[in-house]
MISERO-674411 format. One record per residue (C-alpha): residue in three letters; x, y, z negated. Coordinates in steps of 0.2 Angstrom, whole numbers, padded with zeros to 4 digits, always signed. Layout:
N
alaXYZ;...
END
This chain:
137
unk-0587+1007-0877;unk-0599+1019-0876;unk-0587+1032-0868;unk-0581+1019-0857;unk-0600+1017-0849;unk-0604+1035-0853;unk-0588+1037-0836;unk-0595+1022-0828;unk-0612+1030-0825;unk-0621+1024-0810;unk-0607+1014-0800;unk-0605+1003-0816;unk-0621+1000-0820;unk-0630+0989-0811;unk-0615+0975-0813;unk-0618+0977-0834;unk-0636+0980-0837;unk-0637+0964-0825;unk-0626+0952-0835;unk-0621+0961-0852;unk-0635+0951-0863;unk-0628+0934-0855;unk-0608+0939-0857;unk-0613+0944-0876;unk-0621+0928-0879;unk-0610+0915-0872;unk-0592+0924-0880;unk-0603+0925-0897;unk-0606+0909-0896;unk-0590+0901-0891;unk-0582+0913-0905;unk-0595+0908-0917;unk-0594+0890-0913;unk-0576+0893-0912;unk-0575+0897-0933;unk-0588+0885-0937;unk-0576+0869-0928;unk-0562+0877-0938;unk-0570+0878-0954;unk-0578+0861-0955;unk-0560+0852-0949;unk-0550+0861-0962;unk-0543+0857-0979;unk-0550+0868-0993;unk-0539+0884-0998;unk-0533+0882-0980;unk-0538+0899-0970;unk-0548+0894-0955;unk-0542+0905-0943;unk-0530+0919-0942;unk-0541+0935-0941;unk-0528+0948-0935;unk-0526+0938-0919;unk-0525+0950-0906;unk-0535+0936-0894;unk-0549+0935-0905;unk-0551+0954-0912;unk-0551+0956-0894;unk-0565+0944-0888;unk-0576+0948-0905;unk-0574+0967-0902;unk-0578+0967-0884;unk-0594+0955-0888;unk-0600+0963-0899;unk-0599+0982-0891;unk-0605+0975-0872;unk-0622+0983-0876;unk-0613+0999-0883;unk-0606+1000-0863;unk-0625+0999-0857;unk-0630+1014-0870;unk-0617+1024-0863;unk-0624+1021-0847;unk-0640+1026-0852;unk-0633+1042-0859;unk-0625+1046-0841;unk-0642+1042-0831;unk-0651+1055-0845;unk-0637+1067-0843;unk-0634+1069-0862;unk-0618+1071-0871;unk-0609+1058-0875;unk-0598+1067-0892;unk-0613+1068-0904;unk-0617+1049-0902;unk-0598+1042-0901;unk-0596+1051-0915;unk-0611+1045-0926;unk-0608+1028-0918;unk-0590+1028-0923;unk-0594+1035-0941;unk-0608+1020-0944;unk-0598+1007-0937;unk-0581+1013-0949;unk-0592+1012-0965;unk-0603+0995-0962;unk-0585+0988-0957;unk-0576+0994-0972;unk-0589+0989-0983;unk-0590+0970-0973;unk-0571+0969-0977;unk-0573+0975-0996;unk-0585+0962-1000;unk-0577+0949-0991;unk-0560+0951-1000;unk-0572+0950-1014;unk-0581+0933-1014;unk-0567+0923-1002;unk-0561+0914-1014;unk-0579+0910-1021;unk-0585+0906-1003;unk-0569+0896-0997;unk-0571+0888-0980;unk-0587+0889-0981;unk-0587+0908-0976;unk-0580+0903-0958;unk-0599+0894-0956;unk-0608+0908-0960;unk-0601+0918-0949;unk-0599+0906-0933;unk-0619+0907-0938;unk-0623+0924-0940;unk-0611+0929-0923;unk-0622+0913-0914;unk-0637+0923-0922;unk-0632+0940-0915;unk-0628+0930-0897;unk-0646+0925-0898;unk-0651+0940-0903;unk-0646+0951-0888;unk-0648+0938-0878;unk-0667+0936-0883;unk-0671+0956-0884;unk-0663+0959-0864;unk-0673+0942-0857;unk-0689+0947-0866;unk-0690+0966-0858;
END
């Protein structure tokens, strides 16, 4: 994403820096709502939700990267280069990833359904978050 606003530059950016804390906030929380509906409705040891939908990888990658578009645009208005942060960004987002999925294969069975709460809350929470950092500038 930040590549992708990195090319956008100036033509693009008035459009995302306008709405991205609002587009981030309401597929959060319709994704976080989303998993917290289909934890509380079903049957324990039932998965909520299949997580390799390509639908909802989708939805919670492009959420969650919508202010990586605006820093990219930021890096085209400052004229810097975009390889040294992609790269850095990329190596950061691989490892905090990896380890989320290590330690999630790791308490699921403790967690059960529950697990699909928490994480409807904390993507609401991040929602909120962007949402409350761009309104309050």
């Amino acid at each position: 994403m930040p590549v992708i606003g990195w090319f956008g530059g100036v033509e693009f950016s008035g459009f995302v820096t306008g709405y991205d804390h609002w587009i981030a906030f309401i597929l959060l929380v319709l994704i976080g709502g989303k998993m917290i509906h289909e934890s509380m409705t079903s049957q324990p040891g039932e998965r909520a939700a299949n997580l390799l939908d390509l639908r909802l990888l989708t939805c919670l990658a492009v959420a969650t990267s919508i202010d990586a578009l605006a820093v990219g645009v930021t890096f085209a208005f400052l004229d810097i280069s975009i390889i040294v942060p992609v790269v850095v960004i990329g190596i950061v987002t691989f490892a905090l990833s990896f380890l989320g999925v290590f330690i999630g294969n790791r308490f699921i069975g403790f967690f059960e359904n529950r697990i699909g709460i928490v994480g409807g809350l904390i993507l609401i929470g991040i929602g909120v978050k962007i949402l409350l950092e761009d309104l309050m500038i």
